[in-house]
N, C-alpha and C positions, 0 to 999 in steps of 0.2 A: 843560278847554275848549281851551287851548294846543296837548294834546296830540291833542285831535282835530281839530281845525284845519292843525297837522302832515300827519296823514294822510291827511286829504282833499288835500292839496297834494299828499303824496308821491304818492298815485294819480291824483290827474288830472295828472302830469307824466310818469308812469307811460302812462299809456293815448296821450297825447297823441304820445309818443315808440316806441308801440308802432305809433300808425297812421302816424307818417313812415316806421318801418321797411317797414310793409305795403304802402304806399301803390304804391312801384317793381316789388312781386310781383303787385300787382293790376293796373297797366296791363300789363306784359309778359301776364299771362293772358286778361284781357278783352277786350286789341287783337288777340289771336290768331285770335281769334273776328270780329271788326270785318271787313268790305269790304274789300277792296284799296285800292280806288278811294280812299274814304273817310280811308284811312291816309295814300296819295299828296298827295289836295288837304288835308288837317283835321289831318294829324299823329296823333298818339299822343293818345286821350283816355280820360278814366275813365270815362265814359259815353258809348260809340258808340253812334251809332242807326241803324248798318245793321250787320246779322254777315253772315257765312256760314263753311261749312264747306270751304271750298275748299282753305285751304293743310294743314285735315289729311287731306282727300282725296286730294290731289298727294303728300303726303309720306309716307301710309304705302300709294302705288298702287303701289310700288316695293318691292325685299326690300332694298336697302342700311340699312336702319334696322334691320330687324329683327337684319341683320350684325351690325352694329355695337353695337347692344344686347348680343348675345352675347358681344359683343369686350370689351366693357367690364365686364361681369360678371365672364366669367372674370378679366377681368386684376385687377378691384380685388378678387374676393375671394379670388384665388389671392394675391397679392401681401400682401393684407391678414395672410391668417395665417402666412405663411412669414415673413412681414417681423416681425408682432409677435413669433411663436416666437426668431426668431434673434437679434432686436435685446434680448428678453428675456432670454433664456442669456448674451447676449454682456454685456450691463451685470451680469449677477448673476457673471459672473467675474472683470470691473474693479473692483466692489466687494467684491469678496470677500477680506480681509487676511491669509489663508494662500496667496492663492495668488500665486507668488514673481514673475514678469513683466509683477505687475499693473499698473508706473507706466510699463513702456516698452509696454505695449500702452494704456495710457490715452493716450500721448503720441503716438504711432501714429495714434490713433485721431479726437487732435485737430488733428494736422497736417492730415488730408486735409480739415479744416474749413476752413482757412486757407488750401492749397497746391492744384489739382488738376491734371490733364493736359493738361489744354485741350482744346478740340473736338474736334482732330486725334489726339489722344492717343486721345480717350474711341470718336471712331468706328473707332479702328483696333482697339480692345481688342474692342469687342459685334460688328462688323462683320465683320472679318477675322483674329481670332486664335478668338474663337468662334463663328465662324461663323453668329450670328443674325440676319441680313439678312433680313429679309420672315418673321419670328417673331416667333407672342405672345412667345414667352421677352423677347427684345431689350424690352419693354414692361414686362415683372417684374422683371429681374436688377438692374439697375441702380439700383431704388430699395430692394432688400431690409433693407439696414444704413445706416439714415440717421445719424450721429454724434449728431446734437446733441439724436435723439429717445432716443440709446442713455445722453448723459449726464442726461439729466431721469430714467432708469430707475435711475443711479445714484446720484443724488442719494438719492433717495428708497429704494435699497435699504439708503443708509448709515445712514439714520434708524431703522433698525427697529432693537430691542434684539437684539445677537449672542447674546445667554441662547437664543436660540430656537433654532437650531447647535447653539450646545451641549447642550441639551436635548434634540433630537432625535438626534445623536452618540451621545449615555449610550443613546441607547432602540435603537443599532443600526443607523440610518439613515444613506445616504451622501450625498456632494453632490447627489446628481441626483434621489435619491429627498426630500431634506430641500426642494432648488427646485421639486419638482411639487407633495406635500404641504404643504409647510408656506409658501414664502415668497409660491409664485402664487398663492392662496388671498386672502391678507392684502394682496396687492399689484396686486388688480382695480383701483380707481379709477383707479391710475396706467397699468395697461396698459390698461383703456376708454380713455381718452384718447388714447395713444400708436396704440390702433387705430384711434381716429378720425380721428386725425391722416392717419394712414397709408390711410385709406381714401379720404381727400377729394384726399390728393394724387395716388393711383391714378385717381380716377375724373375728375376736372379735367385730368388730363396729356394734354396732344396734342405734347408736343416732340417725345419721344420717336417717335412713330409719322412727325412732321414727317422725323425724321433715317434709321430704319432700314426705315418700310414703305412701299414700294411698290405693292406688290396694293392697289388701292381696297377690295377685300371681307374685308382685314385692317383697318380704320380704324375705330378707336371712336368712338364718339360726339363729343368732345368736336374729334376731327379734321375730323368729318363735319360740325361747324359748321364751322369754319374754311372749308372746301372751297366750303359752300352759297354763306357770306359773299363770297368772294372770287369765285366762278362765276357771271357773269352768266345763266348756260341753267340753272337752277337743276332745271328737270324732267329735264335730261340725266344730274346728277348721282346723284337717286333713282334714275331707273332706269325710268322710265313706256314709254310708247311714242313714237314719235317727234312731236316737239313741231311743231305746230301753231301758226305763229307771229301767226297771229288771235286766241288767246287771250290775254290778260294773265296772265301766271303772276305769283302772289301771292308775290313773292320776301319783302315785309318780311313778309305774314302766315306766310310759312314760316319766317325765322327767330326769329320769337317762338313760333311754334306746335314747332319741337324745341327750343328754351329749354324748355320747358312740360316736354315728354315727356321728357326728359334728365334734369332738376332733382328731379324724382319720385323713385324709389327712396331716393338720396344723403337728401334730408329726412326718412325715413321712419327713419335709421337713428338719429335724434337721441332721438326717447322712449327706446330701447330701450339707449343708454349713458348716459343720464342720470343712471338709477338708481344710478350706479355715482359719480357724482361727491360724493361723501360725503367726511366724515372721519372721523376717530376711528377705525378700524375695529381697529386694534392695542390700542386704550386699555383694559388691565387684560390683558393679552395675557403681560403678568408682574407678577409680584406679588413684592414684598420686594427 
């Protein structure tokens, strides 16, 4: 009886704590839909009782979204697998205890954690020593080797039993051939992670585009809010035709309405690494 009493607790605190989390996804999406008018005098409600379609009318009468959808695609999933590839080789060489410069490149590597250039440093390096000023690249490079995502790859590379090296060594196999076959194999949960990680921070980033893009029809998404938020003429910035100042442009129904359209993909990528968030996966992986 105790223990079913338990469970019903555990669940209704369960459910109750799932609809506080839902509760701030559901007004952002149902007020997108709400009046202008209605949002201006009433505020933000869970239950509007006037909608229209006005601010996604307004917001995709324009190609700048469809841009910047582009922009942010390539960038997080360009970025996504270069980042995971490189930050993966790179921890499986700090963890690796033959290979001889592994503690001054570990050290190296947690300096620039602690130490960086500064602003001025960092725009001179992407800006004007590389040349990527008004490039996607300037959007990818700089987050490819994130340190502190490369030492959770070590961690956990140290964890696995070296017999498996060795094992594959006897069988003829070399470094690079043993890190494809054998260790990335056994070591999905942690690099799902490390790409998720890597992919939420590609696709959220608007600094970067803040510092090195100029062209408005380079600005991702997450810029293109910034810009709507902060630009009173909010039709100028889409891209429509020229504004009609008789109309009421639905500025708040247009920033809940690309909240909406933006936030989409990024959610969709959660079932699909979940699978991956397991344990065990090495357990009996050697025997004796």
């Amino acid at each position: 009886m105790r223990e079913r009493l338990f469970l019903g607790f555990v669940y209704v605190f369960l459910i109750i704590f799932a609809l506080i989390c839902f509760i701030p996804f559901w007004i952002v999406l149902i007020n997108s839909f709400a009046n202008e008018t209605l949002i201006q005098t009433s505020g933000y409600q869970l239950f509007p009782t006037s909608f229209s379609l006005d601010a996604y009318t307004m917001l995709l009468s324009g190609n700048q979204v469809f841009r910047s959808y582009g922009v942010t695609l390539f960038v997080t999933v360009t970025g996504t697998v270069l980042g995971v590839l490189l930050t993966a080789s790179f921890a499986y060489v700090l963890s690796h205890p033959k290979v001889k410069y592994r503690h001054v490149l570990s050290f190296l590597t947690f300096f620039t954690m602690l130490f960086g250039a500064g602003l001025v440093g960092f725009y001179i390096l992407i800006a004007n020593w590389l040349g990527l000023k008004d490039s996607l690249w300037a959007l990818v490079l700089p987050y490819l080797l994130n340190p502190f995502y490369a030492f959770i790859l070590v961690s956990y590379y140290r964890s696995l039993p070296y017999e498996l090296n060795e094992a594959a060594t006897v069988d003829g196999a070399n470094d690079i051939r043993i890190f494809i076959r054998v260790i990335w194999p056994i070591s999905l949960p942690v690099i799902a992670t490390v790409a998720l990680f890597y992919a939420l921070q590609y696709w959220n980033d608007w600094y970067l585009s803040l510092l090195f893009i100029d062209n408005y029809k380079l600005h991702p998404l997450q810029m293109m809010i910034r810009q709507l938020m902060s630009n009173l003429n909010a039709m100028s910035y889409v891209g429509g035709s020229q504004t009609d100042y008789n109309i009421v442009v639905p500025t708040y129904g247009m920033q809940l309405a690309i909240v909406c359209i933006t936030i989409g993909p990024i959610v969709f990528v959660y079932p699909f690494v979940q699978k991956y968030f397991i344990k065990g996966m090495t357990l009996g992986s050697v025997k004796g």
